[in-house]
C-alpha positions in Angstrom: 0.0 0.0 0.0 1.5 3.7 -1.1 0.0 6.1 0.7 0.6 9.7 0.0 -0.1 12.1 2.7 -0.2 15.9 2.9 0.6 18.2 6.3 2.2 15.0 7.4 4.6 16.9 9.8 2.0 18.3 11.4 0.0 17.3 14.9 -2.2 15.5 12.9 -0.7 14.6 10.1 2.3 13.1 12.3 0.4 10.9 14.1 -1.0 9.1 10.8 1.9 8.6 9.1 3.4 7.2 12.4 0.6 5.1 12.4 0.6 3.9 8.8 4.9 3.5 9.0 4.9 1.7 12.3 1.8 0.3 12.4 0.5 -0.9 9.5 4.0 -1.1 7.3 2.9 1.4 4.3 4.9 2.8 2.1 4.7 6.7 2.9 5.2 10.0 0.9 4.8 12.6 3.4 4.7 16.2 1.3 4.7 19.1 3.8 5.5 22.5 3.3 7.3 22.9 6.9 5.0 26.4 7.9 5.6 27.4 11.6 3.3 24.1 12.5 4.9 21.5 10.7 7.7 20.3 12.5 10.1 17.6 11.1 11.0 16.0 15.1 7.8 14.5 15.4 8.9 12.1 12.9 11.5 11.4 14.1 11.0 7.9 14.9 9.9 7.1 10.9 12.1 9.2 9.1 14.9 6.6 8.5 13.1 4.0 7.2 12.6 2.7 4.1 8.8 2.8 3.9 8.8 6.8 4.6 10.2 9.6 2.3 9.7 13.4 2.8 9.3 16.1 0.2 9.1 19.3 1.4 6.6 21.3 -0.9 3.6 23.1 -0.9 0.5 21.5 -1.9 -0.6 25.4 -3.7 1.7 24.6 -6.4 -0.3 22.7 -8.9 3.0 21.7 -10.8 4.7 20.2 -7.6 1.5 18.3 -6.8 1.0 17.0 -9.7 4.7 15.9 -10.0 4.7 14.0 -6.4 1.4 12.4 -7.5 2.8 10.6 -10.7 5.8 10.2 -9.5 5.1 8.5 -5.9 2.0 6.5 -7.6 -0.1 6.2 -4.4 -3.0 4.0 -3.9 -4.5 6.4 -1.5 -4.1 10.4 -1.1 -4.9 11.6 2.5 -5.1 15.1 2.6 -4.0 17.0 5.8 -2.5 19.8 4.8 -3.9 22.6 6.3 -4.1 26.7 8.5 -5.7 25.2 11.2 -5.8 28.3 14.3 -8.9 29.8 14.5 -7.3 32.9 16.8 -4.7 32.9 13.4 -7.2 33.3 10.8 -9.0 36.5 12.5 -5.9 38.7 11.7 -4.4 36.5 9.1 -7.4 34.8 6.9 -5.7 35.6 3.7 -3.4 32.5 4.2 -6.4 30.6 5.7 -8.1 30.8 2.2 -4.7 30.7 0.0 -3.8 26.9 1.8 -7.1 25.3 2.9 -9.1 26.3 -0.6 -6.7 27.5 -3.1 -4.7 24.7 -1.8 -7.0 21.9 -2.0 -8.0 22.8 -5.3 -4.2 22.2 -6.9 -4.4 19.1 -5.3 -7.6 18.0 -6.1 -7.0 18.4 -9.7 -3.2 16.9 -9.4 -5.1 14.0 -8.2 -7.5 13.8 -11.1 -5.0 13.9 -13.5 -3.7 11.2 -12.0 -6.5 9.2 -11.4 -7.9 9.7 -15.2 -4.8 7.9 -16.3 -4.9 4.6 -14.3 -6.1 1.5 -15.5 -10.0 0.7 -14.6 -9.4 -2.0 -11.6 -6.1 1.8 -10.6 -9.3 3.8 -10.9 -11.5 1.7 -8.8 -9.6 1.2 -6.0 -7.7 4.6 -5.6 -9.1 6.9 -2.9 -8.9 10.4 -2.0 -9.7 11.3 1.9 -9.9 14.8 2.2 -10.1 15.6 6.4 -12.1 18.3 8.0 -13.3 19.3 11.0 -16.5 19.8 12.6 -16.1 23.8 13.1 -17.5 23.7 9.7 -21.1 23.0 11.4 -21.3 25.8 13.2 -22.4 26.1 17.0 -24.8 23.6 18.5 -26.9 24.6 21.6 -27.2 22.8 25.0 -28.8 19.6 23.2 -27.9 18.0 19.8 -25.2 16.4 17.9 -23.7 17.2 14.8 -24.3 14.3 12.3 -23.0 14.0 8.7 -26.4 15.6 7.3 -26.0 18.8 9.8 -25.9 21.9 7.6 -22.6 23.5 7.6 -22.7 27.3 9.1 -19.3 27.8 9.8 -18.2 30.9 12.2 -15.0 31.8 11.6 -12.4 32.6 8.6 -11.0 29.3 9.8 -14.2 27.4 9.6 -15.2 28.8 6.4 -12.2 28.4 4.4 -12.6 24.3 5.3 -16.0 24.5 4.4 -14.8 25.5 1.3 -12.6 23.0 0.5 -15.4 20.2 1.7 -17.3 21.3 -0.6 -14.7 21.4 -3.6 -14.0 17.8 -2.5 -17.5 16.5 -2.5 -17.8 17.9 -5.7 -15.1 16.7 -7.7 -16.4 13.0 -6.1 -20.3 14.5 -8.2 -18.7 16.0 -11.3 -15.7 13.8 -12.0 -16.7 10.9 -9.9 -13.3 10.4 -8.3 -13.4 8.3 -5.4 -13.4 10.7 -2.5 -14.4 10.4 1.3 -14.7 13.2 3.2 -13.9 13.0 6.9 -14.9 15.4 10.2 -13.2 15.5 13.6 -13.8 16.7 16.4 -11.1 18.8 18.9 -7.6 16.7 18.8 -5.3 16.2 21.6 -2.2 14.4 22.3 1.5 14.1 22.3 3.2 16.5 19.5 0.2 19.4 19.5 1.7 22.9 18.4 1.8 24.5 21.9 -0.5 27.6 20.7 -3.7 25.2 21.3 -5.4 25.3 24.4 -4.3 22.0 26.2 -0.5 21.8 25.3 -0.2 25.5 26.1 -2.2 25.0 29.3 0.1 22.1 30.2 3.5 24.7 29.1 2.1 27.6 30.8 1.6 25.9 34.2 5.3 24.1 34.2 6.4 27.8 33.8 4.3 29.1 36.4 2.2 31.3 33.7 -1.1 32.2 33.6 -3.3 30.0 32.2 -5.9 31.9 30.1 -9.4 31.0 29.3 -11.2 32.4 27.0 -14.7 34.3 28.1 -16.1 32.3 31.2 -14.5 29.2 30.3 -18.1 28.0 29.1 -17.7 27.2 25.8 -17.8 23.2 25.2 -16.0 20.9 22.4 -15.4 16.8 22.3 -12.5 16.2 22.4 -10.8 13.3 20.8 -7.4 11.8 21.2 -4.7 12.2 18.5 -4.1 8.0 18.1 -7.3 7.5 17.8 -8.2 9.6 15.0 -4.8 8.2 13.2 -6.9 4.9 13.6 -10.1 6.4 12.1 -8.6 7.9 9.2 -6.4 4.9 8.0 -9.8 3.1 8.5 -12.0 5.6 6.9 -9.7 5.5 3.8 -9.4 1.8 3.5 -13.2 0.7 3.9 -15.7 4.1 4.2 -18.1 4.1 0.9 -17.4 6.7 -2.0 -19.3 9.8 -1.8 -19.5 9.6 2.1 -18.9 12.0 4.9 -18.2 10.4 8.4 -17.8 12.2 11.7 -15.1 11.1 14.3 -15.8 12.5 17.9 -14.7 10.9 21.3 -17.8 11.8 23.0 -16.3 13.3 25.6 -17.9 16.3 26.1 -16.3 18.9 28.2 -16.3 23.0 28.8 -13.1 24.7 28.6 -12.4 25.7 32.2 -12.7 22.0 33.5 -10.3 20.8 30.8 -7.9 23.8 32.3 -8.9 22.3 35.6 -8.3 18.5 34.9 -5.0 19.7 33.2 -3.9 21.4 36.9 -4.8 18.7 38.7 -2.6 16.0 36.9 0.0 18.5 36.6 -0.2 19.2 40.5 0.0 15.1 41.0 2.6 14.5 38.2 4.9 17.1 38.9 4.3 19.3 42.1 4.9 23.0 41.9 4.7 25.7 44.4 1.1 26.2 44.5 -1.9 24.9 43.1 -2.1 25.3 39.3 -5.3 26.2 39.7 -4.3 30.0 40.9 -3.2 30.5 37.7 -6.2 30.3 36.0 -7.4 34.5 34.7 -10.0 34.8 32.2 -9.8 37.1 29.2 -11.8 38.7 26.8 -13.5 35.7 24.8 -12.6 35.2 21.2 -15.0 36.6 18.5 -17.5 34.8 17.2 -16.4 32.0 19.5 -18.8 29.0 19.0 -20.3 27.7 22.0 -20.6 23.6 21.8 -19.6 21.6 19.2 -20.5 17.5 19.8 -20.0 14.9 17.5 -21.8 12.0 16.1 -20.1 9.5 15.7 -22.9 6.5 15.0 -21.5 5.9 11.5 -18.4 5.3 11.8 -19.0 3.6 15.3 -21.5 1.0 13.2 -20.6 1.1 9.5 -16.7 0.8 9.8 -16.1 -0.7 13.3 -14.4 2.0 15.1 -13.8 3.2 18.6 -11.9 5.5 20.3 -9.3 3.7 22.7 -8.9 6.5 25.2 -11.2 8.8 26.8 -10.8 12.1 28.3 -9.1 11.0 31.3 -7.3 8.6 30.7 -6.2 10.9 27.4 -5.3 13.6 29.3 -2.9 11.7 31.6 -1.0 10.5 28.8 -0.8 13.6 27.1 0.2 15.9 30.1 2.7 12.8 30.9 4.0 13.0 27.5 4.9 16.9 27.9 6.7 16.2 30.9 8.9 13.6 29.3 9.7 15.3 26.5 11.2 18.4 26.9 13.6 17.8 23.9 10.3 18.2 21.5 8.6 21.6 22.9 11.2 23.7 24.3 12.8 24.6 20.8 9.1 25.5 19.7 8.5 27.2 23.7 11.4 29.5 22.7 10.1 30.9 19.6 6.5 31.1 20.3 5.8 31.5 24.3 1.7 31.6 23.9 1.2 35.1 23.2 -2.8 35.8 22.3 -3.8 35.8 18.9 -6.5 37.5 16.8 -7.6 39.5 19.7 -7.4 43.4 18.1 -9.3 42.6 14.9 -12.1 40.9 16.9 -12.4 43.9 18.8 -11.9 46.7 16.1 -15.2 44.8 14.0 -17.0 43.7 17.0 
């Protein structure tokens, strides 16, 4: 199995192609253009084996895509590669749209011409998993899930440039009827996560004796689901889900901001004592604009049609993932030093609001 993956160094992207080196012994293309996310140590582990290669490119350039493509002949294309902040695309949603649409696109079509030129039984079994997430659905109230039918309303520039390139993928799936699946997640967590997302800079900011912030009153509530096992969802998604499909992966494990800062303190103060409780570090700021309030995932279809479960929930996720940061130093303090978790996308909330 040749698998090419894009945004592989990333938090995400990392953990699959560990997963489909290690695990499952695939050969690996990982094409990454190495932005201030992307980080070459989390592969570490993979990158001098002979089932992985790395080519550093950029998947808006039609003419590199398209290159990689016919020249790494995958079986499968899972698609990554992405601006993925939401506090980022508020003051910066120019490279939100450039990467995640204009992006897509180039690759979409390197794909096809590709795929156009394979044999029927190449044509048949190639797949094309484009990954999303489930800020394209917009904000769910105190009830509800979102299911694969939920109409999308995303919020943010973030949101809406994915929501874009959904929609490009399904459509090249209608028009061209290339064999695309389209995947949703909900909020990731785990070892390797850029430290400018709320858990790892929770966890960075409380060995340093920071303040922890939290946005608004710390009400706001996502699912949060554990890096591994949405490596395991994806690789599974792209080997059995049905052409034409969308299917959400969410951990069901429901939980509001502040108690995620709060469960993150606790292991911290059990794991590696300080001089006070983490807790007292805790100051809530001025909440993000247009910050979403829930988000909750279905996850029925997958759960029923393909088999899958998630492995770990929140607590027991959390305690790895706080343990992980303590034991590896090595990994985050290069990244610490150049970005120390200074707020984002603040001032052009507040000059629109």
């Amino acid at each position: 199995m040749r698998i090419l993956v894009t945004g592989g160094a990333g938090f995400i992207g990392s953990a699959l192609v560990r997963h489909l080196v290690l695990d499952q012994g695939y050969d690996v293309l990982n094409v990454d253009a190495l932005t201030y996310a992307g980080n070459l140590a989390s592969l570490s582990m993979v990158e001098a084996l002979p089932n992985y290669r790395f080519l550093k490119a950029n998947i808006c350039d039609g003419a590199a895509m398209t290159q990689a493509v016919a020249e790494f002949a995958p079986d499968r294309i899972m698609h990554l590669a992405a601006e993925s902040h939401v506090d980022r695309s508020i003051t910066g949603a120019a490279d939100f749209v450039q990467t995640n649409v204009i992006g897509t696109f180039a690759l979409l079509e390197a794909a096809r011409t590709y795929w156009s030129g394979l044999d029927a039984a190449g044509r048949a079994a190639f797949r094309f998993l484009h990954v999303s997430t489930d800020e394209v659905y917009g904000s769910l109230g105190d009830e509800g899930l979102f299911e694969e039918t939920t109409p999308y309303d995303p919020s943010s520039p973030y949101s809406a440039s994915k929501a874009a390139s959904d929609q490009l993928a399904k459509a090249w799936h209608r028009t061209y009827g290339m064999p695309i699946v389209v995947s949703n997640c909900s909020n990731n967590y785990g070892p390797f996560h850029f430290p400018e997302k709320l858990i790892p800079l929770t966890i960075l900011n409380a060995l340093a004796g920071q303040r922890l912030p939290v946005y608004g009153k710390g009400e706001n509530v996502r699912d949060w689901l554990y890096v591994e096992d949405h490596a395991r969802a994806l690789d599974l998604i792209a080997e059995r889900g049905r052409v034409g499909e969308t299917y959400n992966v969410g951990g069901r494990n429901e939980r509001r901001n502040i108690d995620v800062v709060r469960r993150i303190c606790q292991a911290l103060d059990r794991l590696s004592p300080g001089n006070q409780p983490r807790e007292e570090l805790i100051e809530f700021v001025t909440d993000r604009p247009g910050h979403d309030a829930r988000y909750a995932i279905d996850a029925t279809k997958l759960e029923t049609e393909l088999g899958w479960r998630a492995q770990e929930d929140f607590d027991s996720g959390i305690e790895k993932t706080v343990q992980w940061y303590l034991d590896n130093r090595w990994w985050w303090q290069p990244l610490r030093d150049a970005y120390d978790g200074q707020r984002l996308g603040l001032d052009a909330g507040a000059k629109t609001a």
